[in-house]
N, C-alpha and C positions, 0 to 999 in steps of 0.2 A: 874307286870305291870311297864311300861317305861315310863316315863312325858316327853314331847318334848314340846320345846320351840322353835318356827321356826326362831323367831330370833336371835336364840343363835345357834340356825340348819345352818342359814343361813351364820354366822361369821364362826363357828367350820368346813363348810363342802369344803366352797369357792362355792358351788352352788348358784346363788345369783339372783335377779330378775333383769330380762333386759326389753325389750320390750315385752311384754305380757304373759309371763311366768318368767321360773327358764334355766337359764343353766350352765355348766362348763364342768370337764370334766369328760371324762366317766368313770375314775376311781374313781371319786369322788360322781358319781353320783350314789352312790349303791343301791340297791333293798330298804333300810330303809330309804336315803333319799328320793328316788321319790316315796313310798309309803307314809310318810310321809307328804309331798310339798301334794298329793294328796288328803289326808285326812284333812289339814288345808283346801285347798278352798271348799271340800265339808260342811266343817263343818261354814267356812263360811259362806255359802250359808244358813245354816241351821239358821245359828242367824237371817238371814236376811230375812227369812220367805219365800227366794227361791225356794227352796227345801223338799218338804214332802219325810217320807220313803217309801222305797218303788220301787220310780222313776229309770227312766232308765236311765243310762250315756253314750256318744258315746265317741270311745276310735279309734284312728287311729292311724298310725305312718308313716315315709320314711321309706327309702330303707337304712338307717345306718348299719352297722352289729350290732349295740349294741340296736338297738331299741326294736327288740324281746323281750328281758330281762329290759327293761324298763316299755314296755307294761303289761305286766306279774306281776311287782310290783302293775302299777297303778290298773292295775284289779283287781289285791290282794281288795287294801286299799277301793276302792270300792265295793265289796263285804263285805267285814268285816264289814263296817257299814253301810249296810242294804239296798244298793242300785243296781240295773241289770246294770251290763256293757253287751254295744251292743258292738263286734268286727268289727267296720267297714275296716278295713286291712288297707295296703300300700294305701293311697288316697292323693290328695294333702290338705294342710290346711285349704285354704275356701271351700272345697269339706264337710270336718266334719264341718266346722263353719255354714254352709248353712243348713246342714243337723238337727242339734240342735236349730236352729232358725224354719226349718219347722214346727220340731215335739214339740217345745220348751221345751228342755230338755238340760242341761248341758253337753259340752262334753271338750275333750282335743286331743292334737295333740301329740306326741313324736314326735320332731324334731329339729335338730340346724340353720336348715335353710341351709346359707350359707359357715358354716363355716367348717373346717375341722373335719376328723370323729373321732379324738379324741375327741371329745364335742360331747356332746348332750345337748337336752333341753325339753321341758315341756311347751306347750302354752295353757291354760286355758279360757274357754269359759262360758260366763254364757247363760240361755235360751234365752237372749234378743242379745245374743252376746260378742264382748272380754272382759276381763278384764279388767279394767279401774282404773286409778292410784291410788282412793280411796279404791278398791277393795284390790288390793295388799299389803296398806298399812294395811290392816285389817287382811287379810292373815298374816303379819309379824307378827301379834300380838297375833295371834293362839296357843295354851297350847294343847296336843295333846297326847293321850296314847296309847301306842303299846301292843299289845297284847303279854302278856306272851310267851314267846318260839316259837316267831315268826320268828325272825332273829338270825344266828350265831354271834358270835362274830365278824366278816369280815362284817356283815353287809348287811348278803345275806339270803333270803327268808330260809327260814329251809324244807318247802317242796313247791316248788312253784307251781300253779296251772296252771291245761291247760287252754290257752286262748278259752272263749266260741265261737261257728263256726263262720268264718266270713259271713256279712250277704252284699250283692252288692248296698240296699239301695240308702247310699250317695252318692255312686259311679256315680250311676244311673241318679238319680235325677240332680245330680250336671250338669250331660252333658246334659241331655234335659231342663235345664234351657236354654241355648244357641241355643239349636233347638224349641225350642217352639218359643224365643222371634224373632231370625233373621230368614230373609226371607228364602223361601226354594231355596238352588241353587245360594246364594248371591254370593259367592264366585268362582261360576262356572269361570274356565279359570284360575282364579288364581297358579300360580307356588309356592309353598313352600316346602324350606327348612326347616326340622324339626331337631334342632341338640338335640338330646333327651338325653346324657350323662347318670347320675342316676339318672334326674330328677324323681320323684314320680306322676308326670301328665302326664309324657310325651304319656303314653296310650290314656288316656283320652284325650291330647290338639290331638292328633292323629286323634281319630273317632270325634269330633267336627268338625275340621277342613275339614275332608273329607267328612263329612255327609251334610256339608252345600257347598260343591260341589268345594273343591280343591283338586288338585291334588301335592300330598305330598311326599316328598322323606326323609326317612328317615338316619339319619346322626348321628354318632358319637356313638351307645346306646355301653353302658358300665355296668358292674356289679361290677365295682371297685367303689368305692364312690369317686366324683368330687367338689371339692368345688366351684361353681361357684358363686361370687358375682357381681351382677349386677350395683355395684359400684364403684367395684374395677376388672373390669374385667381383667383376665389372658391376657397375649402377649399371648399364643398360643390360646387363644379365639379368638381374634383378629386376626389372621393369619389364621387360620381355617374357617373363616366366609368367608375372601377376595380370599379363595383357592376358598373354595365349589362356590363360586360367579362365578368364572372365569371359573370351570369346568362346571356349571351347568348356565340354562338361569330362573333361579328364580327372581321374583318377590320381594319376601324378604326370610330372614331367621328368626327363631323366637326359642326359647326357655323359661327355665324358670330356679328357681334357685330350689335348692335341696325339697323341700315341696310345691314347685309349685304355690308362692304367690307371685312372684317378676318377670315380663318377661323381656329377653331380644327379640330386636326385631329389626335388620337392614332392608338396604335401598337394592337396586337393587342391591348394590355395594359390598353387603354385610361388609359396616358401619353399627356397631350396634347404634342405638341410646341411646341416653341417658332417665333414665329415668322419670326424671321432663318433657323432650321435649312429649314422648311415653303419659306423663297424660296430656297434654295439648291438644294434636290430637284426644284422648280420649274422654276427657273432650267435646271438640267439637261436634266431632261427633253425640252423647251422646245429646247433644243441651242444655247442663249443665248452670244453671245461677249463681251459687253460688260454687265457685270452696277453698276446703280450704287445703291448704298445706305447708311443714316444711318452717321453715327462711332459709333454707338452697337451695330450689328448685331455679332455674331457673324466671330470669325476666321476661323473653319474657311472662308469665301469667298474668300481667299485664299493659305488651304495646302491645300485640295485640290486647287487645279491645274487644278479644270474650266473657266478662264474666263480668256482671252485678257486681260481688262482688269478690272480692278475700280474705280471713282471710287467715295471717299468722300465723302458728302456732309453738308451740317447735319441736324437732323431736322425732320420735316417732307415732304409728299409735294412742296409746290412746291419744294423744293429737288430733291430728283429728278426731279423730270421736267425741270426745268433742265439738271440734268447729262445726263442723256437725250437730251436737243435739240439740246446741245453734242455728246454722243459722235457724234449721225447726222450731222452734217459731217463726220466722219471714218473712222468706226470700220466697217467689214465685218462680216456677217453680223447677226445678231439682235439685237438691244438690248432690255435690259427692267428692272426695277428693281424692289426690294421695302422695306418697310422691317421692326422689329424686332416692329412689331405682326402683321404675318403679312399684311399686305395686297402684294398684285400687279401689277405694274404691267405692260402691253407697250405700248414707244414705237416698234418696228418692225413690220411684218404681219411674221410665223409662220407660213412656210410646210413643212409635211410632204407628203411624195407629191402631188398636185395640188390637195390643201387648204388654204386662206389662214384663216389666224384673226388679221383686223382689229388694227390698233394700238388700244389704248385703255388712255391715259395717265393712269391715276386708277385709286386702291384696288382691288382684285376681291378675292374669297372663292371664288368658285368654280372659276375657273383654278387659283387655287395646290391647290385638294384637289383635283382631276384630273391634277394634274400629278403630285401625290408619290402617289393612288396605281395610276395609268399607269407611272412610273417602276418601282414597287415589280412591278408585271405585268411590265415590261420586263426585268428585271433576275432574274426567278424571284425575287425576295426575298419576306421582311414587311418591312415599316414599319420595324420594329427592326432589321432587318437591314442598310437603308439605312443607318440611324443609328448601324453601327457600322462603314461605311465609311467615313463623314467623320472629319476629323482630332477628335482629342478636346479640344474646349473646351466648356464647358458655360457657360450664361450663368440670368443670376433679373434677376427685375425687380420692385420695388414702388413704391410710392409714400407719403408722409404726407400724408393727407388735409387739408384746412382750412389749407395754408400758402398764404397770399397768396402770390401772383406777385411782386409791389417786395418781400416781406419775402427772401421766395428768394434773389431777384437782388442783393440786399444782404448777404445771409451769401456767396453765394459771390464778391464782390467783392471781400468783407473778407479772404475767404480766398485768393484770387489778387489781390494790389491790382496795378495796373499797373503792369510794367518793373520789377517787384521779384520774379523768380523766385524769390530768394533768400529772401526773408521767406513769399512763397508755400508752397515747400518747409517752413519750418520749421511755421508753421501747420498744414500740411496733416497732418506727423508730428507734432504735439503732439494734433490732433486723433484719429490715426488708426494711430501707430504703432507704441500698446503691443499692439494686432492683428493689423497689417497690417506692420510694419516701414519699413525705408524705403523711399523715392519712387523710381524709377527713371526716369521721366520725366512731364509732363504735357501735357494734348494740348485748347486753350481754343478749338476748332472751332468747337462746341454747349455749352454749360455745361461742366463741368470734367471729363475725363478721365484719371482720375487711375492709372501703372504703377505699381505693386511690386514691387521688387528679384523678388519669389519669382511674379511674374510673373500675379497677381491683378488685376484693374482695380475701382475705384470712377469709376463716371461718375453723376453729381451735375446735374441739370437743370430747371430750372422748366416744368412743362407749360406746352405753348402754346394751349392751350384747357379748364381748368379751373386752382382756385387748387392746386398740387398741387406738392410737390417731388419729381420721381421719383429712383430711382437704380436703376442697372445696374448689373450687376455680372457679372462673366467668371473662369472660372479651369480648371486641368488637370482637376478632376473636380466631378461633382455633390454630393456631400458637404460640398469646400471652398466650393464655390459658393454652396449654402446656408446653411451657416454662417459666411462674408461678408454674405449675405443679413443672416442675420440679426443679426449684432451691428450692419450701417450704420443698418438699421431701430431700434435702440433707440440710436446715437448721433445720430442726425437728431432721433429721439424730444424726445431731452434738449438737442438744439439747439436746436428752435423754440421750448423754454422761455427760453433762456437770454435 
């Protein structure tokens, strides 16, 4: 027998927890750590009186090449100790989160999401739903024994087993959630582009979308793996949106990112929108009163005046659905949440005319492009027309690839050192304010939030699931916005030199 220690798993392997799971990369992520990672949250769960034996677990994955052999471990580790893994296949992530909330039964995802297919990851569900930061911390704290002559030396299954047959369940379910709740034929006339790349929904947002009466052109499908972040979207994303626009007389174009919880989703123009803007149109549509999203999203959720309540939250979805959980002790009418990536959250049922559409408190992609464009039907508009009734703040996002996480966290230490705002401020404008000018205030929620007198923001933030320093950035137009954009990109540049 082998005693695992996941916090000592999690230093030794670089596998490490981000947003609602474990990820790194896939050489690192061998059959004994994701078995492993697997066997602590069940065993979790067990302390915590979630989980009797017995019980079934659902078990999904992307379209990664490595996921297979991921799959395979976690099914292991769930077998082993005493529990039915259900095979629900290739599905997207709130497709298994929905599906373990039905039947209230624990499941997981294999996925990286966004990022490139040297990573993978591992997102973790419990029967009420995600992982939540108390949870993970509990998982770290997991003592764990491997069974005897389980794994090779490399750290690879010794005989791995077949995954049990996949079964269409969630698959299922997940898509008649959307036909049950919208009208039959809503979308009749509507033009969409579908740019389905290797998304893992893209099936599914396909017959959704056509069954509720558009007519859809499929675009881009690929069996190479795509990293699409809805954050940091690609120039040839963006150039491929404004072709297919110009070839084709679409209405919008819509997509998703690699596990199908994050959408992208342009205008006629095929401008993708961003996606704080995408939760706000949502939000609306939706007739949401209690709207809760990162410090990082987008103003305009605040001066439009659609929404009874706004909570800002850290980034991160288990901090939203935190504030979520808190608003429904209080808050009347609808509650839902989105964050800056474009993903959807509903933490209350949605109800229209004698329609319910189910709470489900984890990322979506397909909700939020139903939602902005129902709204855009609702309202006679396009897409751009929405976008020109919101107040006008325009927000970018990038990132610098290859910055470790501790090196991040240590320039913006240095740069806000504590209970010295004072020396804060002057850094921040030695850094930034033969550009930017002076500080107006700053806001150390999530990584650094930084005003400008002229009323621009840098927010500065170490990703919580690749090595990555993002920044955001807000201001009165898209011009300004970009060219904030781009000069923080080339002082970050010269900062992770420095």
């Amino acid at each position: 027998m082998k005693q695992i220690k996941i916090g000592q798993l999690m230093e030794t392997s670089g596998v490490k927890f981000g947003t609602s799971g474990a990820r790194g990369l896939v050489e690192s992520m061998t059959d004994e750590v994701c078995y492993s990672y697997t066997a602590a949250f069940l065993q979790h769960l067990e302390q915590n009186g979630e989980l009797n034996r017995g019980s079934a677990v659902a078990i999904a994955g992307d379209l990664r090449p490595s996921t297979a052999r991921i799959l395979t471990a976690c099914a292991a580790a769930i077998a082993d100790l005493g529990y039915q893994p259900i095979n629900c296949g290739r599905i997207a992530s709130p497709a298994i989160a929905c599906y373990g909330l039905e039947q209230m039964i624990p499941s997981l995802m294999v996925t990286g999401s966004h990022i490139p297919d040297d990573r993978n990851g591992i997102k973790f569900n419990k029967a009420g739903g995600e992982i939540l930061k108390e949870d993970e911390h509990r998982i770290r704290h997991q003592e764990i024994t491997l069974p005897t002559g389980k794994f090779t030396t490399d750290g690879r299954l010794s005989a791995p087993p077949a995954l049990p047959p996949q079964q269409p369940d969630a698959n299922d379910n997940y898509r008649q959630r959307y036909l049950d709740f919208f009208p039959q034929d809503c979308l009749e006339g509507v033009r969409v582009g579908l740019y389905e790349h290797s998304s893992v929904v893209r099936d599914a947002m396909h017959d959704v979308l056509s069954a509720l009466g558009a007519s859809v052109t499929r675009l881009g499908r690929t069996d190479t793996f795509t990293p699409v972040d809805t954050e940091a979207i690609r120039p040839e994303d963006i150039e491929l949106a404004r072709q297919w626009a110009k070839e084709h007389d679409f209405d919008c174009i819509v997509s998703a990112d690699g596990d199908g919880d994050r959408p992208l989703i342009s205008d006629e123009g095929g401008n993708w929108l961003r996606g704080d803007i995408a939760g706000i149109l949502c939000a609306r549509y939706l007739g949401a009163r209690t709207v809760a999203t990162p410090v990082s999203s987008n103003s305009a959720v605040e001066k439009s005046g659609y929404f009874s309540r706004v909570i800002r939250t850290r980034i991160g979805s288990p901090y939203v659905i935190a504030a979520m959980n808190e608003a429904l002790t209080s808050d009347t009418g609808p509650v839902v949440g989105y964050e800056a990536n474009g993903g959807f959250l509903t933490g209350s049922d949605i109800q229209q005319e004698n329609r319910i559409l189910k709470a489900l408190p984890t990322r979506d992609a397909i909700i939020a492009i139903l939602g902005v464009i129902l709204l855009a039907r609702r309202e006679n508009s396009t897409i751009a027309g929405l976008l020109e009734q919101l107040p006008q703040r325009f927000t970018a996002s990038d990132r610098i690839k290859a910055f470790p996480t501790e090196l991040s966290r240590s320039r913006l230490a240095w740069l806000y050192p504590d209970n010295d705002e004072e020396l804060a401020r002057n850094r921040i404008e030695t850094l930034f304010s033969a550009h930017f000018g002076k500080v107006a205030s700053i806001n150390n929620t999530d990584g650094l939030r930084i005003t400008f007198e002229h009323g621009g923001v840098v927010h500065l933030r170490p990703s919580g699931n690749a090595p990555e320093l993002r920044c955001y950035n807000e201001a009165d137009s898209q011009q300004q916005v970009e060219a904030m954009q781009k000069t923080c990109m080339a002082i970050l540049g010269e900062w992770k030199k420095d």
